[in-house]
N, C-alpha and C positions, 0 to 999 in steps of 0.2 A: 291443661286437661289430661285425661286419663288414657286418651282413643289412641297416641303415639301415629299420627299418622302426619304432624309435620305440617299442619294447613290443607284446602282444599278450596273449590269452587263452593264452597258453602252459604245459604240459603235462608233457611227460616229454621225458626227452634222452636217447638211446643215443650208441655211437660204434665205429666199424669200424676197427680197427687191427691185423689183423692177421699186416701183415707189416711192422715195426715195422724193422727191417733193409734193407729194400728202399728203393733211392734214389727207385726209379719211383714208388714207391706212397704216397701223402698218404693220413694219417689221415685220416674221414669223421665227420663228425657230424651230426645228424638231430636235429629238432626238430618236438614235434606240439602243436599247437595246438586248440583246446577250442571251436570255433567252426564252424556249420554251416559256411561257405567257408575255414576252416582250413585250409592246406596243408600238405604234411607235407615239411619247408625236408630241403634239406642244405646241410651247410659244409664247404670244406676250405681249411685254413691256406693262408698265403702261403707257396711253396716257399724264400724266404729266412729268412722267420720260424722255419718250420720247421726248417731249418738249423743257425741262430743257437740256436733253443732246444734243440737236440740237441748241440752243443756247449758251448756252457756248461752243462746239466741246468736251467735256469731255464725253463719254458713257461708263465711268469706273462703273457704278452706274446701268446700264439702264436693268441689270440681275438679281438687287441686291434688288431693293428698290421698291417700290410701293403706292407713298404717297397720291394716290385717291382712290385705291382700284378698279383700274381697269386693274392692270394684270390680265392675262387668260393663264390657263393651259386646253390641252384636250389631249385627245385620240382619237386615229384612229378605227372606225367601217364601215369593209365592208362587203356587201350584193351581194353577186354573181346572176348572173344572172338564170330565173329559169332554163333555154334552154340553155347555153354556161356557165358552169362556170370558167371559165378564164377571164370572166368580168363582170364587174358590178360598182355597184355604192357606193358611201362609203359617214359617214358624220362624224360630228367630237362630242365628248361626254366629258362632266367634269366627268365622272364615270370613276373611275381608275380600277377599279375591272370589268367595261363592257369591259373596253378595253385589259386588261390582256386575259379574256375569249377570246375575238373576233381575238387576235391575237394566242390563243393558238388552236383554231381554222382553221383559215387558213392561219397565217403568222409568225410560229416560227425562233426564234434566227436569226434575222434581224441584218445585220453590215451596208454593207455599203449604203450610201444615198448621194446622189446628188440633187439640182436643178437647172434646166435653164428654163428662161421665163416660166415660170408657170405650169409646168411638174418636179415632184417630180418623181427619180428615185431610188429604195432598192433592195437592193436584200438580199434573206434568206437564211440563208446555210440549213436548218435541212432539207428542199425539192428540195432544189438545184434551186430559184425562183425568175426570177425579175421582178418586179411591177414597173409600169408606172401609175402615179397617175397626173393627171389633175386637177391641183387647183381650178381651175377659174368653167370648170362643173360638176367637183366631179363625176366623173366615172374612171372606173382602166380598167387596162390591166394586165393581167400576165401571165410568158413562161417562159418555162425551160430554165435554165444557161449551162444545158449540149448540150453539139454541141464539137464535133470531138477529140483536143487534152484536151480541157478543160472540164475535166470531174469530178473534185474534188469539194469544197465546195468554192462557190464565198467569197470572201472578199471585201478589200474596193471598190469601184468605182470612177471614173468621167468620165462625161460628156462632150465633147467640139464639137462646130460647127464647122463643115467643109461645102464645097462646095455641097455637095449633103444631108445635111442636119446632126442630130446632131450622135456622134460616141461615142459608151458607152464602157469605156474601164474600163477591169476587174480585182482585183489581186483574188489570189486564193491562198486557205489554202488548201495545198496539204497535207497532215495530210499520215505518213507515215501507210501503209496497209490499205489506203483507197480506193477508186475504180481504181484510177489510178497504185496502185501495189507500189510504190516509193512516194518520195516526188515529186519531179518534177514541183515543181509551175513555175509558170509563171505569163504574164497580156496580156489577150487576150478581143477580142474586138468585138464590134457587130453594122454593121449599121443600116442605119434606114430602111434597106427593110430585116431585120431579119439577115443577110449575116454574118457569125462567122471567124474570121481571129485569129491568133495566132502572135504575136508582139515579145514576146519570151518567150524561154522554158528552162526551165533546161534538156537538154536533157538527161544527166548523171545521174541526180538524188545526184549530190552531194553537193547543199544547201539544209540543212535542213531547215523547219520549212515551212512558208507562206510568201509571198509576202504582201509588205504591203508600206505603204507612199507614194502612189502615185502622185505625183504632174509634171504639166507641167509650162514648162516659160509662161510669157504673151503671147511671137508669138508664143507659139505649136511647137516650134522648139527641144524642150529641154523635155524628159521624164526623170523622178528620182522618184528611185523607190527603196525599200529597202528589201533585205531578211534576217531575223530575223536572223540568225546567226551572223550576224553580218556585212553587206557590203550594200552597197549604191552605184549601179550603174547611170550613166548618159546616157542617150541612144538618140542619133538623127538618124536621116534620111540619109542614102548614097546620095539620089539626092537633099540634102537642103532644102526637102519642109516642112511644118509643118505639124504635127500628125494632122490628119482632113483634109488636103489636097487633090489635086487628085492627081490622081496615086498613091495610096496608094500600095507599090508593098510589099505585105506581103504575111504570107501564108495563102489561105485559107483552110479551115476545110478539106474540099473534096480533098484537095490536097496536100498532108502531103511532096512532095518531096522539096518543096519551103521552105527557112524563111526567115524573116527581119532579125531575129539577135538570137543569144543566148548569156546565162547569164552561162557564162563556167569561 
């Protein structure tokens, strides 16, 4: 890679490509790191590499190589706001050592990350914290991860659009004598009017460890999802529809007698 930084406590990777046709526009990629002063890196290819690897279709290289010297590597700096700080505005820095402080500051041990259309989403376990980060006018949002049965330290995430707009779904490092008393992870889920549903739960408490590998099919029909012990469940929908769907009949937070499913 290009960052020269030798390894790290490193996390999750997302990547912004959305205009994939555009000469102006360099893919983006984003890296979080696991670590109280973690910063939360971006990368964007050398615009010749990039070139080269759009030409031939080869981007084995487009990580690796930099033959104009116009890779860029930054860090994430944000600036809360002076009246509300839960938001504010952020900009991006080559200072590795501003962005260690800025994240040790207000965004420690950062896993998981997401993006869709131009909304960067992470969340931190050390404050239990997810940020919404707006590429395009560089302002953030951030709110607690804790909401009802999910109350232990967020893990990976994604993203997917549904019908009533996008649905951030969660795994969780339920880290044994932690708030929740048990291990008891799960992957629960939040839409886009704040709304915390619980997708499933280790009710018993008897996977250890955290949830983690979250991935869905292309149609959202299919979630796989893995607990560290060792199993790799497959989980769909009773009435066929896709994860982001309507009718989404799970349980919500405020109503603990409901669930979609457990992981028994």
């Amino acid at each position: 890679g290009q960052n020269g930084r030798n390894g790290g406590h490193y996390e999750g990777v997302a990547y912004d490509n959305r205009f994939p046709d555009d000469a102006n526009f360099r893919p983006k990629l984003f890296l979080t790191e696991d670590r109280s002063n973690g910063p939360l890196e971006r990368f964007q290819p050398s615009v010749q590499a990039l070139a080269d690897a759009k030409a031939s279709g080869d981007y084995s290289n487009l990580l690796h190589i930099d033959p104009d010297n116009t890779a860029q590597t930054d860090y994430l700096l944000i600036t809360p706001d002076a009246n509300i700080d839960t938001q504010g505005t952020f900009i991006w820095t080559s200072s590795l050592s501003a962005g260690r402080d800025n994240a040790n500051s207000y965004f420690q041990n950062c896993e998981g990350i997401d993006v869709r259309n131009g909304m960067l989403y992470m969340t931190c376990k050390a404050d239990k914290l997810l940020f919404i980060l707006n590429l395009d006018a560089l302002t953030y949002t951030q709110s607690s991860t804790k909401s009802g049965a999910f109350n232990d330290q967020p893990d990976q995430i994604a993203a997917i659009t549904g019908v009533n707009g996008d649905i951030m779904y969660f795994c969780e490092d339920g880290i044994s004598g932690g708030e929740s008393g048990d291990s008891g992870s799960g992957v629960h889920a939040r839409d886009a009017t704040g709304q915390g549903y619980t997708i499933l739960q280790d009710e018993g408490s008897g996977l250890t460890g955290e949830t983690t590998g979250l991935a869905f099919s292309p149609d959202r029909k299919l979630m796989i999802v893995a607990y560290q012990q060792g199993r790799i469940y497959k989980i769909w929908r009773e009435d066929g529809r896709p994860f982001g769907g309507q009718m989404l009949d799970i349980r919500y937070h405020s109503a603990p007698d409901n669930i979609f499913a457990f992981a028994e």
